[in-house]
C-alpha positions in Angstrom: 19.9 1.0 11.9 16.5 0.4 13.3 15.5 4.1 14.1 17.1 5.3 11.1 15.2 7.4 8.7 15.3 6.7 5.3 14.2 8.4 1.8 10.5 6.9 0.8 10.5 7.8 -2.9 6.6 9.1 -3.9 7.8 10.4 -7.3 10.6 11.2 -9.3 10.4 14.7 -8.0 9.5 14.4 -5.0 12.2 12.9 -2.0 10.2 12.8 1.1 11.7 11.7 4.8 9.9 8.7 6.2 10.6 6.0 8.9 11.1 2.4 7.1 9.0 -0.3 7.6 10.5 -3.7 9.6 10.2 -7.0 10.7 6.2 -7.7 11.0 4.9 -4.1 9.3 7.3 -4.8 6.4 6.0 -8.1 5.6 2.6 -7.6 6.1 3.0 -4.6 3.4 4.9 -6.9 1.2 2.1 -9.7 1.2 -0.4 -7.5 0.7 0.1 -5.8 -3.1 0.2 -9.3 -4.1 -3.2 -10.2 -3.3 -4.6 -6.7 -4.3 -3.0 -7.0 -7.5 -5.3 -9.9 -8.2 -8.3 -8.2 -6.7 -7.7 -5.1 -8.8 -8.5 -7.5 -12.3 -11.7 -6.7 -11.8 -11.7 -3.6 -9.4 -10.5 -0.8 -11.9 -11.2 1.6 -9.2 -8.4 0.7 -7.5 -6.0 -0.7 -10.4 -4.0 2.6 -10.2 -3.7 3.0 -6.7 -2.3 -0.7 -6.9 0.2 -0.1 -9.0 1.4 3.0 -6.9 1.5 0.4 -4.1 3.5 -2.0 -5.7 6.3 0.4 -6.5 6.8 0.7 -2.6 7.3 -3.1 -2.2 10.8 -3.3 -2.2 11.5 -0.2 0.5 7.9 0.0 2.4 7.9 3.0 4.5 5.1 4.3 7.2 3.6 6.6 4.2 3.0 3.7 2.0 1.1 1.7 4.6 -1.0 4.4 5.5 -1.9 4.6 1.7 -2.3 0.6 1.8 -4.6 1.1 4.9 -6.5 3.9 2.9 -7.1 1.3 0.1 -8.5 -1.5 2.3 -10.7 1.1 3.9 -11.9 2.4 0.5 -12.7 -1.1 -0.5 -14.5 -2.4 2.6 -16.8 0.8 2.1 -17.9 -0.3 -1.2 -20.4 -2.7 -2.8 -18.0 -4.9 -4.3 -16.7 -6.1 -1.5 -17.6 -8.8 0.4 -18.4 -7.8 3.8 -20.8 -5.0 2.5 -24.5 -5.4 2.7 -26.8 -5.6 -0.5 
C-alpha cells in the first residue's frame, strides 16, 4: 500500500488525487499543527490557515505539507517571528 494514491479531501466539493504521507513525513505533519495551534493564539494571520491544517491531521497527504511548508515560510518572513531582525 505504500505507492498507493489516495483521496486528500481540500473541501467538501472538491476530491483531489494526492500521494499520502508515511512513516517520518506523516509524523512530522502531525506534530506540527499542534504547536502552530498554540502559536496562532496570538498570530491571527495565520489562525485560519491553521485550522485548514488541522483538518489534514488525520490523513496528511503531499498537498497539505506543501501548504504547512507555505505557513512556516510565511511566518519566518514576518516580524513576529523570532528569527526576523528588528
Amino acid at each position: 500500500m505504500a505507492g498507493e494514491n489516495v483521496v486528500c479531501l481540500t473541501s467538501p466539493e472538491k476530491d483531489l488525487e494526492a500521494e499520502r504521507l508515511v512513516g517520518e513525513s506523516a509524523a512530522l505533519f502531525t506534530s506540527a499543527p499542534g504547536l502552530i495551534l498554540h502559536i496562532s493564539q496570538d498570530r491571527p494571520d495565520i489562525q485560519f490557515s491553521t485550522k485548514v491544517l488541522a483538518t489534514y491531521m488525520a490523513h496528511p497527504c503531499v498537498k497539505a505539507m506543501a501548504a504547512l511548508n507555505h505557513l512556516v515560510l510565511y511566518w519566518d518572513g514576518t516580524c513576529w517571528s523570532p528569527t526576523a531582525e528588528v
